[in-house]
Residue, then its C-alpha position, 0 to 999 in steps of 0.5 A: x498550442x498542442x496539449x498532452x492529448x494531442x502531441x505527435x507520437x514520439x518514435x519508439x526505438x529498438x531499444x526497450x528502457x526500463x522505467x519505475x513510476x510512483x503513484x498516490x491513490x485513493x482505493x475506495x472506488x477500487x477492486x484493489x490493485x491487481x487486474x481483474x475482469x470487471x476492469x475496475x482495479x487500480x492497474x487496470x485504470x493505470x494501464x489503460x492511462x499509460x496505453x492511451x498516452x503511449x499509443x500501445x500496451x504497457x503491462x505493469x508489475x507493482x511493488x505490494x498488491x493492495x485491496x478493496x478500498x486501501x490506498x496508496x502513497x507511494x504505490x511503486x511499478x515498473x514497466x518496460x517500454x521502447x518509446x523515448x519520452x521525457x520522465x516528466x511528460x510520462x507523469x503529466x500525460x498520463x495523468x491526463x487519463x487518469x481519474x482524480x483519485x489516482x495519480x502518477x507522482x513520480x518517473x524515472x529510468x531504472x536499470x534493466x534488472x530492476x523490479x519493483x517487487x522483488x527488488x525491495x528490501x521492505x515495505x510500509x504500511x499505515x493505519x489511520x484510526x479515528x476514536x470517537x464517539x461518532x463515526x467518520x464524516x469527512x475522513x469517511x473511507x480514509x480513517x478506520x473507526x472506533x467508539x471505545x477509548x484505546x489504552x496506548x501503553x497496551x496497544x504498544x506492549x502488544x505490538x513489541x510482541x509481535x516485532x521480529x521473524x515469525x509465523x503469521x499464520x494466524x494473521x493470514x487470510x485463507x486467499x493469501x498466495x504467499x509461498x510461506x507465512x514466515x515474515x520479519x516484522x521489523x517495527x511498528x510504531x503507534x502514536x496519539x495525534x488528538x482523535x486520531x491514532x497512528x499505527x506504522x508497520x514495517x516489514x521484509x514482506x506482508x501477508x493477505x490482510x496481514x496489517x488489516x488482522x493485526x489491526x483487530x487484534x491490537x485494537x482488541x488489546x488496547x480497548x481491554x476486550x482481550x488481554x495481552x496474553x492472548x495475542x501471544x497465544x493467537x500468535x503462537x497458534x498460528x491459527x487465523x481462528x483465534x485472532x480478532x476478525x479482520x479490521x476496516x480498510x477504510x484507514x489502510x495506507x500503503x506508504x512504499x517500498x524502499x529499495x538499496x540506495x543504488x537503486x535512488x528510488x523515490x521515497x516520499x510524496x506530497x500524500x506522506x505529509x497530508x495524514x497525521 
C-alpha cells in the first residue's frame, strides 16, 4: 500500500486553482510566522511541507502575522497551485511534513480573487490568562501569568474605553509597518473562568503588538497599579511612552480572520474549543 509520501505525482494542469488552507499551531518554538533567514518561522516550515508534498514551490500569503511565541487557531493562507489534488490529501499529506505543533485543519478552492489578508473583514485574537500565586507549569508558554488578584469590573470598564475607531499610536510598536495607526476596535470581551481570565478582542485590523500593549495596560487597571483614567490618557497621548510595557505572548492566541459569507471560509477548528 502506498503511503502519502510515496503516492505517484499527480499532473499539474495549465490551469492554476487557487486554494485557502487553515492551520493550528503552537508558536513557542517559532520566530513567529513571516519567513526569515534562519528558516525557523511558521511559514517557512509550512511551506517547506507543502513543496515536499506537491513536489514544487508554493509561496504563501497568510491573513495576520503573528510573532515569537503566538499561537494560532484558526491561521488562514492562500496559495496558488497547478497541481490537481483532492483538498483532503493537501490536509493529510501535508501534515505528514509537518512538525506536531503545527497542523493544517482545513482546505478548500477559492476563487481566483480571493485573499486571505486583504479579503477580511476583521480578525480575532485571544489572551488566556492564568491568576495565581504560582507561575504556569502545565499551560507553560499557553497561558499568560499574573500573581496579583485582578478586579473584572475595572479591567471591563477600562476595555469599553478602548471600543471603536481610534489612533492606537500609543499601543504600537516602534517595528509596526502598518500604513496608519487608526483602527476600529470593534469588542473585547473578558470573562472569569476559575483561575483563568479570557480576554477576547476583535478588530478590522491590529497593530505590531497591539493585543499584547493593551494587555499591559488592562491588567495594570485591574490589579489597581494605575487608575481608569490613565488608560484614557495613554490613549489620547498616542505616545507608546506612557502605556504599560508590553505584556507576555505566552497567552496570545490568534483565533481567525473571517470573511463575506460568500466566500464560505471555515470558521472553527477543534483548537477554538480546547481553551477556556
Amino acid at each position: 500500500m502506498q503511503g502519502w509520501g510515496c503516492e505517484p505525482r499527480a499532473a499539474a494542469s495549465n490551469l492554476a486553482v487557487r486554494l485557502a488552507l487553515g492551520i493550528c499551531y503552537r508558536g513557542a518554538a517559532y520566530h513567529g510566522w513571516q519567513s526569515q533567514v534562519n528558516g525557523q518561522t511558521v511559514q517557512d516550515f509550512v511551506e517547506r511541507a507543502l513543496l515536499q508534498f506537491a513536489g514544487t514551490a508554493v509561496r504563501t500569503v497568510c491573513a495576520g502575522r503573528t510573532d515569537t511565541g503566538v499561537h494560532a487557531l484558526n491561521q488562514v493562507i492562500h496559495f496558488d497551485t497547478e497541481l490537481q489534488r483532492d483538498t483532503n490529501a493537501w490536509i493529510r499529506g501535508g501534515n505528514r511534513y509537518l512538525p506536531a505543533d503545527i497542523a493544517f485543519q482545513w482546505c478548500q478552492p477559492v476563487a481566483a480573487d480571493f485573499h486571505a489578508r486583504n479579503s477580511a473583514r476583521g480578525r480575532r485574537y485571544v489572551y488566556l490568562l492564568l491568576e495565581a500565586p504560582v507561575r504556569p507549569t502545565i499551560e507553560q508558554s499557553l497561558a499568560g501569568w499574573v500573581f496579583r488578584p485582578l478586579d473584572g469590573a475595572a479591567m471591563k470598564a477600562a476595555a469599553a474605553l478602548l471600543v471603536g475607531e481610534h489612533d492606537f499610536s500609543a499601543f504600537r510598536s516602534s517595528q509596526c509597518q502598518a500604513a496608519s495607526p487608526v483602527k476600529q476596535l470593534r469588542h473585547i470581551q473578558i470573562e472569569r473562568r476559575g483561575p483563568y481570565w479570557r480576554f477576547d478582542f476583535e478588530a478590522s485590523a491590529f497593530l505590531h503588538h497591539m493585543v499584547r500593549n493593551l494587555m499591559g495596560c488592562l491588567i495594570a487597571v485591574g490589579s489597581g497599579a494605575k487608575p481608569l483614567k490613565w488608560l484614557a490618557q495613554v490613549l489620547e497621548s498616542r505616545d507608546r511612552r506612557l502605556a504599560a510595557p508590553t505584556f507576555s505572548a505566552a497567552g496570545l492566541y490568534f483565533h481567525g480572520p473571517y470573511y463575506d459569507a460568500v466566500h464560505a471560509i471555515t470558521q472553527n477548528t477543534p483548537a477554538m474549543h480546547w481553551l477556556p
